[in-house]
Jmol script that loads the backbone (N, CA, C; Angstrom):
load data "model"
ATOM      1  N   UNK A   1      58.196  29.749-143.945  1.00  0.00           N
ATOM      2  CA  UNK A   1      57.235  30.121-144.961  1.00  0.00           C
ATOM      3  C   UNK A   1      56.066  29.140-144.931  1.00  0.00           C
ATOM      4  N   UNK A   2      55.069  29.353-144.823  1.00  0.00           N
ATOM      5  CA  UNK A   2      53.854  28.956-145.383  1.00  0.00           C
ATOM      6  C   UNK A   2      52.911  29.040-146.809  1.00  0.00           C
ATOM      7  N   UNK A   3      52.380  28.058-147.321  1.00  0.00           N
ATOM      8  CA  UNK A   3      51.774  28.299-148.077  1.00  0.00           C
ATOM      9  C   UNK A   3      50.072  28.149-147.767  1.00  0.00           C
ATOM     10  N   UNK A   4      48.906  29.259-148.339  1.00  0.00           N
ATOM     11  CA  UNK A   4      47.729  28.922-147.973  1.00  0.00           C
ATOM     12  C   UNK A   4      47.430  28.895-149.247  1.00  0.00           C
ATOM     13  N   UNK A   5      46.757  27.901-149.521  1.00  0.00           N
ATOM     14  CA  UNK A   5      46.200  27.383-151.110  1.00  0.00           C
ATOM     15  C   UNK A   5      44.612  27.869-150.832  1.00  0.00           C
ATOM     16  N   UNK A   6      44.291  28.172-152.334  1.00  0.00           N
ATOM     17  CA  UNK A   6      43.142  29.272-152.395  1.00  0.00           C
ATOM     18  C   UNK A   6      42.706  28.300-154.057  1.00  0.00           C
ATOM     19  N   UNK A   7      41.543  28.029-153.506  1.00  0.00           N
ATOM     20  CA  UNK A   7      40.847  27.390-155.294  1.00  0.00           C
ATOM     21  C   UNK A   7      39.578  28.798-155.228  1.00  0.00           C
ATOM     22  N   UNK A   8      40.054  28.521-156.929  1.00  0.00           N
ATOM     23  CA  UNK A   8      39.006  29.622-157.332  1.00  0.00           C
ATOM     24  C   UNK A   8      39.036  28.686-159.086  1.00  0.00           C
ATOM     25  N   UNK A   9      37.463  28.646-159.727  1.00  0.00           N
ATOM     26  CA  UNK A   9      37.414  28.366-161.156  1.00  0.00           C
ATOM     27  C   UNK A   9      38.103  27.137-161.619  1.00  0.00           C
ATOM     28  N   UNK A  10      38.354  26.209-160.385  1.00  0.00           N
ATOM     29  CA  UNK A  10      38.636  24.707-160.598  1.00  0.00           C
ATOM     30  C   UNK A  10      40.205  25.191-160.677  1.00  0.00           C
ATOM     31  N   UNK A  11      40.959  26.275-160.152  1.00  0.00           N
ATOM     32  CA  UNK A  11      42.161  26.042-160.523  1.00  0.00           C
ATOM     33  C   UNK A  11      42.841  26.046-158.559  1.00  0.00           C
ATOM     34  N   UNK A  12      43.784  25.958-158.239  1.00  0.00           N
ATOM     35  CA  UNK A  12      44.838  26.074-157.376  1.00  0.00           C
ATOM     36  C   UNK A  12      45.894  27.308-157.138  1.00  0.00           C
ATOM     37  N   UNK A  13      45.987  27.996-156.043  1.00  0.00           N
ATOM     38  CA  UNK A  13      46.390  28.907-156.288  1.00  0.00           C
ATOM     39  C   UNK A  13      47.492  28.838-154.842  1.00  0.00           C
ATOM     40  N   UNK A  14      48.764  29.218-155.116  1.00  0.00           N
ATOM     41  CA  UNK A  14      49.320  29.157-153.508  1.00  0.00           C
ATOM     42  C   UNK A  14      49.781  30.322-153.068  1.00  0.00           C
ATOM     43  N   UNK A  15      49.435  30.452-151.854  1.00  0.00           N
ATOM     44  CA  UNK A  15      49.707  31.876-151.208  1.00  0.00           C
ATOM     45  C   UNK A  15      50.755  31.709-150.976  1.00  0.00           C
ATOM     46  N   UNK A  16      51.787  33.084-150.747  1.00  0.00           N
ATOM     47  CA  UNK A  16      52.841  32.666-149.937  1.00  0.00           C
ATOM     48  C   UNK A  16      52.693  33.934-148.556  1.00  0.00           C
ATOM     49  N   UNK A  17      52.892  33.050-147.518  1.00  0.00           N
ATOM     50  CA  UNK A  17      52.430  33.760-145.873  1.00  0.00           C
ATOM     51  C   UNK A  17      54.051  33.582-145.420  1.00  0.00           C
ATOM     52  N   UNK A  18      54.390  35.531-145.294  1.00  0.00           N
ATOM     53  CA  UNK A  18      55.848  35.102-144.947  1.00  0.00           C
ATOM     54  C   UNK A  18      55.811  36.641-144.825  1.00  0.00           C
ATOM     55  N   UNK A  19      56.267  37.248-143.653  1.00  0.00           N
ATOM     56  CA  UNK A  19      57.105  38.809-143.544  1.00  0.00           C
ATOM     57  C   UNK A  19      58.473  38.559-143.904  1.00  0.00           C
ATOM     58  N   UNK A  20      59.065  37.558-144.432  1.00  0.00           N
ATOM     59  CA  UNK A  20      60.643  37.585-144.696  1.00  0.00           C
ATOM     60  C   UNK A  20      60.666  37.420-146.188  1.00  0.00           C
ATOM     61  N   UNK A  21      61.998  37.628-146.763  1.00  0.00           N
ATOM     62  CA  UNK A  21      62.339  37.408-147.882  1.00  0.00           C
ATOM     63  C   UNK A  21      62.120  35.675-148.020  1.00  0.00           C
ATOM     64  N   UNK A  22      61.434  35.573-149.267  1.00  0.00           N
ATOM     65  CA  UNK A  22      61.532  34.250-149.663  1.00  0.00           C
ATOM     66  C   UNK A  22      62.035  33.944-150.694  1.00  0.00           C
ATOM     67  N   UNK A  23      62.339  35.187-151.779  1.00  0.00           N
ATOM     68  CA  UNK A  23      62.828  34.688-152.894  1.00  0.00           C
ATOM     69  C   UNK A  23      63.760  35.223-153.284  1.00  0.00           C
ATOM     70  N   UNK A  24      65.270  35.112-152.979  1.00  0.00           N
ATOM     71  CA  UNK A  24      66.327  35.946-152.782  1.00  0.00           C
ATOM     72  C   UNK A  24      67.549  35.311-154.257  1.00  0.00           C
ATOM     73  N   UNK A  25      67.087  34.228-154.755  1.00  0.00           N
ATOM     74  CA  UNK A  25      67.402  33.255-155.692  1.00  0.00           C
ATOM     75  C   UNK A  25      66.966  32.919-156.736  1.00  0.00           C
ATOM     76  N   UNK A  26      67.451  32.652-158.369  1.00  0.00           N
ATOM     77  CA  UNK A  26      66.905  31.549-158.456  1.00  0.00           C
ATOM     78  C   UNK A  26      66.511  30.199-158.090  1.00  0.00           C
ATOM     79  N   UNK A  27      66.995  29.548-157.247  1.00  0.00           N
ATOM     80  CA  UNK A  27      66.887  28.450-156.816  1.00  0.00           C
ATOM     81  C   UNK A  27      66.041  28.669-155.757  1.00  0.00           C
ATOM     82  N   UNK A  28      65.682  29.866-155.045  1.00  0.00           N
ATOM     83  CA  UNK A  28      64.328  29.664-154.168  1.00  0.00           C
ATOM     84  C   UNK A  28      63.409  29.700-155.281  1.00  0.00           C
ATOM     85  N   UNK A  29      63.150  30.033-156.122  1.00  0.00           N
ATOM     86  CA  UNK A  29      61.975  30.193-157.261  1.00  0.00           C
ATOM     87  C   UNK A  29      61.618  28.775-157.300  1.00  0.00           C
ATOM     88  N   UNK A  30      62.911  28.250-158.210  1.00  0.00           N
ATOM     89  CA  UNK A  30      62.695  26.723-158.343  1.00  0.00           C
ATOM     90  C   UNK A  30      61.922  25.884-156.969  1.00  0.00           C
ATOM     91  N   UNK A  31      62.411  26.149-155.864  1.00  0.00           N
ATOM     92  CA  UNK A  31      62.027  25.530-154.550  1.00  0.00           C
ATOM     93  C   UNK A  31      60.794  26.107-154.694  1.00  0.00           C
ATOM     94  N   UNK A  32      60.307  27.142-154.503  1.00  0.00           N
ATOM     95  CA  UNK A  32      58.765  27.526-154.332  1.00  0.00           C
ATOM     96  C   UNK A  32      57.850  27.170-155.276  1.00  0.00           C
ATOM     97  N   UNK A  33      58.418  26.906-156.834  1.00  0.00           N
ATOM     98  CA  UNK A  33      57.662  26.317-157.531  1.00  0.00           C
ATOM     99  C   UNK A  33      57.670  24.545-157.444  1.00  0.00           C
ATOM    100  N   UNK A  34      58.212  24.177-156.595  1.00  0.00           N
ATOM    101  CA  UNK A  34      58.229  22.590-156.437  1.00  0.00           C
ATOM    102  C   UNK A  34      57.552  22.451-155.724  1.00  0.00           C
ATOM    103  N   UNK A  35      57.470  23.297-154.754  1.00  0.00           N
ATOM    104  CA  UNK A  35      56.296  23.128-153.241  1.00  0.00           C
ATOM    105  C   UNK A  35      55.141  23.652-153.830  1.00  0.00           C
ATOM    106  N   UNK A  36      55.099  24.560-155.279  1.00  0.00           N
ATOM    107  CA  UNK A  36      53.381  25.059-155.083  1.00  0.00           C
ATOM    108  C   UNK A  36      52.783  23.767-155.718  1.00  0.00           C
ATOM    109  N   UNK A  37      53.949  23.383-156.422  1.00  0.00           N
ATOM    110  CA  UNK A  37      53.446  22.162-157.521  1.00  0.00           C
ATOM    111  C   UNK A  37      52.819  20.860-156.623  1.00  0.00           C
ATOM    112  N   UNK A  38      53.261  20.850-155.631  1.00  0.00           N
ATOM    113  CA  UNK A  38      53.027  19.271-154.557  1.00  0.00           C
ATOM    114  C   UNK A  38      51.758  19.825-154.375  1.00  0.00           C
ATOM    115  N   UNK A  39      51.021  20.879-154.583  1.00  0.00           N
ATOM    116  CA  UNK A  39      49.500  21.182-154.399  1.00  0.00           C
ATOM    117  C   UNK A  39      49.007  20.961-155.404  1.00  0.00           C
ATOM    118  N   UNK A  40      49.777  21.078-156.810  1.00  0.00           N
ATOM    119  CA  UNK A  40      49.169  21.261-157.994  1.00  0.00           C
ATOM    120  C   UNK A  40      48.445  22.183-158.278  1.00  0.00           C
ATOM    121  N   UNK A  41      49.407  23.749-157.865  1.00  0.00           N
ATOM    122  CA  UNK A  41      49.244  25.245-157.564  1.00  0.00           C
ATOM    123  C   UNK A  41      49.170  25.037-159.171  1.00  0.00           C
ATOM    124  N   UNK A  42      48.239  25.913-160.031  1.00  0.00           N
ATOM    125  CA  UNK A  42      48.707  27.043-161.294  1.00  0.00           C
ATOM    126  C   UNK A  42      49.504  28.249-160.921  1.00  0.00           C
ATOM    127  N   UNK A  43      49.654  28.676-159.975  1.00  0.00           N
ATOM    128  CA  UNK A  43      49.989  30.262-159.641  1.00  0.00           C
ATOM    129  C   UNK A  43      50.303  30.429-158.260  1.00  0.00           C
ATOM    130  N   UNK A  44      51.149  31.328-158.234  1.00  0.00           N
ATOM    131  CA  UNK A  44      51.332  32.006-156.995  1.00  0.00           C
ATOM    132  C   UNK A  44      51.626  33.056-156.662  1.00  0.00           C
ATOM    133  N   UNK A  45      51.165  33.445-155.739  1.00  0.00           N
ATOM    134  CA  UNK A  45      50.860  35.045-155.019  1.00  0.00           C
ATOM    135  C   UNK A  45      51.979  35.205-153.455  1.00  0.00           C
ATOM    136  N   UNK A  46      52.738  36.274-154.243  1.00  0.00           N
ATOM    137  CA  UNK A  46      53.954  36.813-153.369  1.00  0.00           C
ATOM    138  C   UNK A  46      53.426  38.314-153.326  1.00  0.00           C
ATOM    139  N   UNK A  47      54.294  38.673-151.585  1.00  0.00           N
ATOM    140  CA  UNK A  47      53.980  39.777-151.592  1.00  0.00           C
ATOM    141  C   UNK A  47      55.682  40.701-152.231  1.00  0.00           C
ATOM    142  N   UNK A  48      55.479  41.825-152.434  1.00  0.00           N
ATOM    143  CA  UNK A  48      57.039  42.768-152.753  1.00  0.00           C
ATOM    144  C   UNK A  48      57.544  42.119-151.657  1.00  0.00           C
ATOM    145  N   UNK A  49      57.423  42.277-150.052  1.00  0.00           N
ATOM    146  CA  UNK A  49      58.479  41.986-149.508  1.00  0.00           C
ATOM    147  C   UNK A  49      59.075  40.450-149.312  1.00  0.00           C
ATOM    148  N   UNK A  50      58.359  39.859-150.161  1.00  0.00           N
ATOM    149  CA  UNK A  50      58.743  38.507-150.160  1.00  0.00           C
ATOM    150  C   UNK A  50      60.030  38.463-151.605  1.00  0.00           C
ATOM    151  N   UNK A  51      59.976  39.304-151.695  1.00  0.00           N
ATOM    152  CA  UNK A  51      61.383  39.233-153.148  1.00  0.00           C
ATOM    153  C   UNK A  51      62.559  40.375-152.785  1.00  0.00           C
ATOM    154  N   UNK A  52      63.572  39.839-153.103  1.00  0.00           N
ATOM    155  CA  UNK A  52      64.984  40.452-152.529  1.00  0.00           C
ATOM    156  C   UNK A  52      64.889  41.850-153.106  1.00  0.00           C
ATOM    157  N   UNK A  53      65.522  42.505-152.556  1.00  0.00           N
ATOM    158  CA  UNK A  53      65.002  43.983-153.283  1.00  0.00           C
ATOM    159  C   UNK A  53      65.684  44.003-154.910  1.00  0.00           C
ATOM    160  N   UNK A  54      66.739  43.557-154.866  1.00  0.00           N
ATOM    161  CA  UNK A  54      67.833  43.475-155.817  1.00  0.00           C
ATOM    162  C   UNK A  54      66.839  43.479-157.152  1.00  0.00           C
ATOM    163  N   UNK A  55      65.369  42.500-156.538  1.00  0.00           N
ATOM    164  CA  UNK A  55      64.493  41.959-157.883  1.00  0.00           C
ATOM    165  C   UNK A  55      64.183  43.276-158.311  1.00  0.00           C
ATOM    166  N   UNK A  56      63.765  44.317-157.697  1.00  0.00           N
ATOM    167  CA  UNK A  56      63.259  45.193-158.635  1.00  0.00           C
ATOM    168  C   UNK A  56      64.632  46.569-158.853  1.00  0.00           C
ATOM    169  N   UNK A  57      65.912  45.958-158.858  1.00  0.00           N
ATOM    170  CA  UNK A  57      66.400  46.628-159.764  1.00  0.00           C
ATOM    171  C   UNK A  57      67.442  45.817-160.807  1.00  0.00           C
ATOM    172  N   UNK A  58      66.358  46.506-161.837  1.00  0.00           N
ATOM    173  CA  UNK A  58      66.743  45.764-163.176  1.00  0.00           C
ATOM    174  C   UNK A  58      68.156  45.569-163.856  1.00  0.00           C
ATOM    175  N   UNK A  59      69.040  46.481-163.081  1.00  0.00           N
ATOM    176  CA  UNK A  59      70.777  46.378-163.650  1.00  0.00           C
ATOM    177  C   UNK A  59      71.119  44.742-163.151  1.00  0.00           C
ATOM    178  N   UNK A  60      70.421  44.358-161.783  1.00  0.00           N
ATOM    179  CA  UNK A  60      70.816  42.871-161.426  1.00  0.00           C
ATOM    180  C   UNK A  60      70.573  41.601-161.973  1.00  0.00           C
ATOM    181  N   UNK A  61      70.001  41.787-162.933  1.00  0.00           N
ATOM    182  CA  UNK A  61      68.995  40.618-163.583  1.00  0.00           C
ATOM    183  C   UNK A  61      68.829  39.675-162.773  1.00  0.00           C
ATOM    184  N   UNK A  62      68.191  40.158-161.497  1.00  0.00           N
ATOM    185  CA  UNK A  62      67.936  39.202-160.477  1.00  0.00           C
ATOM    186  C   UNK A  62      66.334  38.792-161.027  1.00  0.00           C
ATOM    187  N   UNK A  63      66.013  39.751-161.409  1.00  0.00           N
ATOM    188  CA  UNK A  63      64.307  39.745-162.056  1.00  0.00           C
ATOM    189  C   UNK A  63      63.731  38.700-163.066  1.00  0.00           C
ATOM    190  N   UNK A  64      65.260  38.730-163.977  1.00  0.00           N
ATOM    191  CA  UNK A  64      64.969  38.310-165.077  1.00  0.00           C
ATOM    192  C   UNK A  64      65.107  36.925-165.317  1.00  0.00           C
ATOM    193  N   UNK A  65      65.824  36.416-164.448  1.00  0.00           N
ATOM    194  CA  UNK A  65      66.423  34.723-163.869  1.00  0.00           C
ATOM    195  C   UNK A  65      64.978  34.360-163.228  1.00  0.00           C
ATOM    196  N   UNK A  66      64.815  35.061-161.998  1.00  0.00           N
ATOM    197  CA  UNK A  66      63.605  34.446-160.925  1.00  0.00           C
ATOM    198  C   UNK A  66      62.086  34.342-162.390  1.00  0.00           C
ATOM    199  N   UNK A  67      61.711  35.363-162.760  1.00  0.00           N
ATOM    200  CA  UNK A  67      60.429  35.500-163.859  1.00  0.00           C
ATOM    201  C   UNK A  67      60.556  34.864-164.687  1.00  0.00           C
ATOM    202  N   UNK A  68      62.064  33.765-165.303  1.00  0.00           N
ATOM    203  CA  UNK A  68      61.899  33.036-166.340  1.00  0.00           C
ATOM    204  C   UNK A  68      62.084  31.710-165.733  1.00  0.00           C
ATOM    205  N   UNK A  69      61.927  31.304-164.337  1.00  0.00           N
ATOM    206  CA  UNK A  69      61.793  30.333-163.746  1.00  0.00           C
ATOM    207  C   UNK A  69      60.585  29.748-164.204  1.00  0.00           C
ATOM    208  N   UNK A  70      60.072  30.773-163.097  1.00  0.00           N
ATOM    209  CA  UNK A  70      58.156  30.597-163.359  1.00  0.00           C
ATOM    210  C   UNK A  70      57.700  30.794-164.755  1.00  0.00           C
ATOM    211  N   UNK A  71      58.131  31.257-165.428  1.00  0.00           N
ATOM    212  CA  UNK A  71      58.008  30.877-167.120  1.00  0.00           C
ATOM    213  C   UNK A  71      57.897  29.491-167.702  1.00  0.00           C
ATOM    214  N   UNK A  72      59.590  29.059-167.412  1.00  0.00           N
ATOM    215  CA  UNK A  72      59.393  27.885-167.986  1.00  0.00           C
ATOM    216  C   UNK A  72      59.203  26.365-167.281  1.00  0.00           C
ATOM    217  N   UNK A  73      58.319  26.640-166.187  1.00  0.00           N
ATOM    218  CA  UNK A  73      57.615  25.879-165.594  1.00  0.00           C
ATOM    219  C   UNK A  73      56.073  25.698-165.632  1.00  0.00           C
ATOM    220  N   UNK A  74      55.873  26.635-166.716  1.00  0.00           N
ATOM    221  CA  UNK A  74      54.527  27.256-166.731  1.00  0.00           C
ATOM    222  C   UNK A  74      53.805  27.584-165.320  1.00  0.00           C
ATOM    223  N   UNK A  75      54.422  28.328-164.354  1.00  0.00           N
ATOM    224  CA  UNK A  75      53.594  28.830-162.967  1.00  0.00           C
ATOM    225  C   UNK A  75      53.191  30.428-163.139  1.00  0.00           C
ATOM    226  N   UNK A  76      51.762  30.873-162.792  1.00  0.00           N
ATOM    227  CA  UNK A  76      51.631  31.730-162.969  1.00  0.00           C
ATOM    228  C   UNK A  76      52.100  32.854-161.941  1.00  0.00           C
ATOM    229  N   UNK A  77      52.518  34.096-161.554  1.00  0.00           N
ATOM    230  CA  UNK A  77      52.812  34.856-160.401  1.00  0.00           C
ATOM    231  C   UNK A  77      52.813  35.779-160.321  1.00  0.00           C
ATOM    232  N   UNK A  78      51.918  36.129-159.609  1.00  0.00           N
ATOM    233  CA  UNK A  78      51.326  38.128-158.703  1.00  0.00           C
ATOM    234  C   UNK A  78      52.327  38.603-157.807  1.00  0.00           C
ATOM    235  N   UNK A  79      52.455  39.406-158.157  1.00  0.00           N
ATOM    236  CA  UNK A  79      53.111  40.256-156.948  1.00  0.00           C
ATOM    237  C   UNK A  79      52.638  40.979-156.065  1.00  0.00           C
ATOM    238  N   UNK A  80      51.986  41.255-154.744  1.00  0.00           N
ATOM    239  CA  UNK A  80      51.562  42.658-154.568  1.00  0.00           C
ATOM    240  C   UNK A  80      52.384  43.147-153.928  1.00  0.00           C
ATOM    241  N   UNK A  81      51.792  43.920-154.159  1.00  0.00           N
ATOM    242  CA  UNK A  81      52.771  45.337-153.365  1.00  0.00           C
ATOM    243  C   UNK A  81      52.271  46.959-153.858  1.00  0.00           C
ATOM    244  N   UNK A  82      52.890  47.912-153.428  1.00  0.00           N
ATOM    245  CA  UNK A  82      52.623  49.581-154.340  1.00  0.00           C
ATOM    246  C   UNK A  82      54.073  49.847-154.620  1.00  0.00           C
ATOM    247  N   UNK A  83      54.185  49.741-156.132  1.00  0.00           N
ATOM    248  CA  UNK A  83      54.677  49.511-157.001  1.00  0.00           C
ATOM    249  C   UNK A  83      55.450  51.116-157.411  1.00  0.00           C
ATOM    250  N   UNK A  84      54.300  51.941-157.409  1.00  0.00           N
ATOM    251  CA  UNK A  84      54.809  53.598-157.737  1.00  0.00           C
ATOM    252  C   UNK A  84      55.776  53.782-156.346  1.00  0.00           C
ATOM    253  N   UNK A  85      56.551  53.449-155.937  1.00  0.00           N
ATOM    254  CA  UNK A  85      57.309  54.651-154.875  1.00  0.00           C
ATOM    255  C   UNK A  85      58.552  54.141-155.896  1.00  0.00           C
ATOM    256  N   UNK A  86      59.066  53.590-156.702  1.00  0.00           N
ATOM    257  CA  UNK A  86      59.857  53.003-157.475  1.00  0.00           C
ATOM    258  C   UNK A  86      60.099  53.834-158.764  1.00  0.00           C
ATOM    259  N   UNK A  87      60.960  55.254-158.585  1.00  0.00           N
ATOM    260  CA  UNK A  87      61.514  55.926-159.771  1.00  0.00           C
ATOM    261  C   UNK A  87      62.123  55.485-160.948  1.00  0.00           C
ATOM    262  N   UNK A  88      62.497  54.190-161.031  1.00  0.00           N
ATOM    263  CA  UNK A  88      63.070  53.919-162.234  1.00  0.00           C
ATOM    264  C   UNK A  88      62.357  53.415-163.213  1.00  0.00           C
ATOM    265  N   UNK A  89      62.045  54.278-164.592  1.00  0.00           N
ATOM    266  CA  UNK A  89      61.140  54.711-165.626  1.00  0.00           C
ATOM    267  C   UNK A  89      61.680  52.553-165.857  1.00  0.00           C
ATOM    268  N   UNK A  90      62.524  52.239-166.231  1.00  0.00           N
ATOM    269  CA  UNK A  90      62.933  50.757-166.525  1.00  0.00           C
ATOM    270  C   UNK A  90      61.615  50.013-165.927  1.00  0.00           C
ATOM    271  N   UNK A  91      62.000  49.694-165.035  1.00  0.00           N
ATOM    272  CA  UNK A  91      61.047  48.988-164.088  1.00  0.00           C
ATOM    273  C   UNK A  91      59.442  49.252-163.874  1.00  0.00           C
ATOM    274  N   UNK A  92      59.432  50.514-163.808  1.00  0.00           N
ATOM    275  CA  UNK A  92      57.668  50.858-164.277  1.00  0.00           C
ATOM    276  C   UNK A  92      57.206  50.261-166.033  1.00  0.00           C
ATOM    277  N   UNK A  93      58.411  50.568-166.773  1.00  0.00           N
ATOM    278  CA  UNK A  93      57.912  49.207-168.189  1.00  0.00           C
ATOM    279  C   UNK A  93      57.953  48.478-167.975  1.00  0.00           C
ATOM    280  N   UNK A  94      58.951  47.621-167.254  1.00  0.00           N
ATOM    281  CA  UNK A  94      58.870  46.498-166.944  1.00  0.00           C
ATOM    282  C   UNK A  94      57.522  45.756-166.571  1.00  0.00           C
ATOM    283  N   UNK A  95      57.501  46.268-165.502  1.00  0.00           N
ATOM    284  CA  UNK A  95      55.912  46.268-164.449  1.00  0.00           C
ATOM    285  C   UNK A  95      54.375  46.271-165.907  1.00  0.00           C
ATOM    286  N   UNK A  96      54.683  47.182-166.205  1.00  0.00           N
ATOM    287  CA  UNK A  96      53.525  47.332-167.211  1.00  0.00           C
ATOM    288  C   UNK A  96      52.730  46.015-168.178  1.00  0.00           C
ATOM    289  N   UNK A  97      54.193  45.781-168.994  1.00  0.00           N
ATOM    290  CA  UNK A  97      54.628  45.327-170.009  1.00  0.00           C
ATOM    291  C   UNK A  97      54.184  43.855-169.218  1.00  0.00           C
ATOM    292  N   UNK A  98      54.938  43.093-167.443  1.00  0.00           N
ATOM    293  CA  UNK A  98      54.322  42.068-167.316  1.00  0.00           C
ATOM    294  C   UNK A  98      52.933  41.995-167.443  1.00  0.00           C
ATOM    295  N   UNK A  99      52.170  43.219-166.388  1.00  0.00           N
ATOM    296  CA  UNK A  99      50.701  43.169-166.790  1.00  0.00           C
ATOM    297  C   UNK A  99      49.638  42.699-167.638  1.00  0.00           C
ATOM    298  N   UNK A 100      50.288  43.137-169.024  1.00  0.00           N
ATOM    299  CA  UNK A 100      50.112  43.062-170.117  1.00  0.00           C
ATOM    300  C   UNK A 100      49.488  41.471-170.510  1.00  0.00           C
ATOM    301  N   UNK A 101      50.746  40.442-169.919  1.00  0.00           N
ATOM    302  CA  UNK A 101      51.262  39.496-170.568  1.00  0.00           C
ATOM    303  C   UNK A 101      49.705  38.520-169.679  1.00  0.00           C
ATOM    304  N   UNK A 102      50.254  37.296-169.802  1.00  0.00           N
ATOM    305  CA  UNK A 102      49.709  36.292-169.074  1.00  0.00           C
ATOM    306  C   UNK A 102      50.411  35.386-167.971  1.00  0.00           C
ATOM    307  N   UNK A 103      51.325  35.852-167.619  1.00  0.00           N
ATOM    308  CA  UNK A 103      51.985  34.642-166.498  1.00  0.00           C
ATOM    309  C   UNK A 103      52.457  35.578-165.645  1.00  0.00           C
ATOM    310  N   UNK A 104      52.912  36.644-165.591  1.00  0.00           N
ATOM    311  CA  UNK A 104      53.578  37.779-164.339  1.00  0.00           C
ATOM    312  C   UNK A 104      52.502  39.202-164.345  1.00  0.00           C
ATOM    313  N   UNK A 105      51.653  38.717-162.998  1.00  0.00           N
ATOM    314  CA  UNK A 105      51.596  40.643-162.688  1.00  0.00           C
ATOM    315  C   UNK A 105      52.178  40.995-161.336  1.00  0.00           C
ATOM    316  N   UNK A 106      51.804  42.174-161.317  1.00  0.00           N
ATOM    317  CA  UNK A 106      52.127  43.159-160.555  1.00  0.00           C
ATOM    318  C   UNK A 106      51.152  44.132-160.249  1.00  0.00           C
ATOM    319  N   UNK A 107      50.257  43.833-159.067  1.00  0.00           N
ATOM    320  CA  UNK A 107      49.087  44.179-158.632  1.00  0.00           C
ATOM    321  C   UNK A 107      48.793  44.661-157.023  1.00  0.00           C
ATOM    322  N   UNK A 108      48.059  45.691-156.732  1.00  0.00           N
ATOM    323  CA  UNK A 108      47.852  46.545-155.805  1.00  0.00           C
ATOM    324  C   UNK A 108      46.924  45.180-154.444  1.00  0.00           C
ATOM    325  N   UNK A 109      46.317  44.118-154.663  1.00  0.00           N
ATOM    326  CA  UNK A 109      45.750  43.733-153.777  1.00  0.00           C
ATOM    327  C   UNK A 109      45.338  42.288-153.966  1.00  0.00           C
ATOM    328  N   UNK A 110      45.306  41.609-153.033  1.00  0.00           N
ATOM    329  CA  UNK A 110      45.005  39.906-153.233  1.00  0.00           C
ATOM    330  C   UNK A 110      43.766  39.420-154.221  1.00  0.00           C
ATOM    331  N   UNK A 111      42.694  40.255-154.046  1.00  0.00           N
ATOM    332  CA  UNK A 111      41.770  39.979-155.377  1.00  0.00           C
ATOM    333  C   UNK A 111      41.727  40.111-156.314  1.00  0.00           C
ATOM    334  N   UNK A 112      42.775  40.918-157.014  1.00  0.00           N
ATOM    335  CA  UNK A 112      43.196  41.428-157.972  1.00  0.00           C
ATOM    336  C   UNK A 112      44.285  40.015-159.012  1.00  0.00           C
ATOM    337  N   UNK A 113      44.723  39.870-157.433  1.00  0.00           N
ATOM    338  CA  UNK A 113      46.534  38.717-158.075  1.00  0.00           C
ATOM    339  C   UNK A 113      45.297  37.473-157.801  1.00  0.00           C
ATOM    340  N   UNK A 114      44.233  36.892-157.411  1.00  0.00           N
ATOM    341  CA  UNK A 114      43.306  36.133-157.720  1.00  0.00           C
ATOM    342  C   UNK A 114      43.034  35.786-158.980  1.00  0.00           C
ATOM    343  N   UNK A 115      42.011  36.923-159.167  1.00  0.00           N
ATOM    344  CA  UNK A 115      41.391  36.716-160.321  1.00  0.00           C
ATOM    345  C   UNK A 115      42.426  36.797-161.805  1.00  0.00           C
ATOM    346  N   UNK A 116      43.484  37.750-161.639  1.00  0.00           N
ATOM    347  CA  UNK A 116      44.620  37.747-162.940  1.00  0.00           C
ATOM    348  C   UNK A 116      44.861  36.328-163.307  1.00  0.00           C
ATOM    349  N   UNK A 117      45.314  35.180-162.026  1.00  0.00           N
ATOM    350  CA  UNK A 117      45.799  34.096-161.917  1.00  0.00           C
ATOM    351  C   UNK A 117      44.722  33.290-162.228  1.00  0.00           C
ATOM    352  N   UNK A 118      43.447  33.548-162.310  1.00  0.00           N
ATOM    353  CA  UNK A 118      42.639  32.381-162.301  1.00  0.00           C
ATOM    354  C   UNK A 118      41.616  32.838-163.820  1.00  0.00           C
ATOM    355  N   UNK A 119      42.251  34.243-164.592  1.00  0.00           N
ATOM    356  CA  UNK A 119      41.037  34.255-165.459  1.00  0.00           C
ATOM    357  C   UNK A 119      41.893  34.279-166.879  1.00  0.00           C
TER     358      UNK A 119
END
end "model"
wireframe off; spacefill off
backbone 0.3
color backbone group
């Protein structure tokens, strides 16, 4: 895995550059938020296939462990990916509902998981 750090608005932002699963754990969360932190990342930008699939189904609370990592570390984190091929009405609230918030989206393209993270 690589990280490419991206400043935008005086803040830090860490990419994550990876065709493999990187976050199959809580404890990779924790690890990825220790490494964005040695940049003094606010946020970081994963793609869907960088999260175990398990994450987006919500019976595993694989979702709900990894998203309250980055919670209570205060790290911010985008997801991209296309989000609609995903039938379960759960998870499209889910999805929404992070949107909504300020520390988790779930967004169609890198300028998008940018600017969420940096505004």
């Amino acid at each position: 895995m690589e990280l490419k750090i991206i400043e935008k608005n005086n803040q830090c932002i860490a990419e994550v550059i990876s065709a493999d699963f990187v976050i199959t754990t809580p404890q990779d969360a924790l690890d990825l938020i220790a490494e964005a932190g040695y940049y003094e990342a606010s946020g970081v930008i994963l793609k869907e296939e960088n999260l175990t699939p398990d994450f987006f189904d919500l019976r595993s609370g694989v979702a709900g462990e990894i998203l309250l990592k980055f919670s209570n570390y205060r790290v911010k984190m985008a997801v991209i990916g296309q989000f609609e091929k995903y039938s379960s009405k759960s998870l499209q609230a889910f999805i929404r509902e992070s949107n909504r918030g300020k520390e988790i989206f779930f967004v169609p393209d890198r300028e998008i998981a940018i600017s969420k993270i940096t505004g």
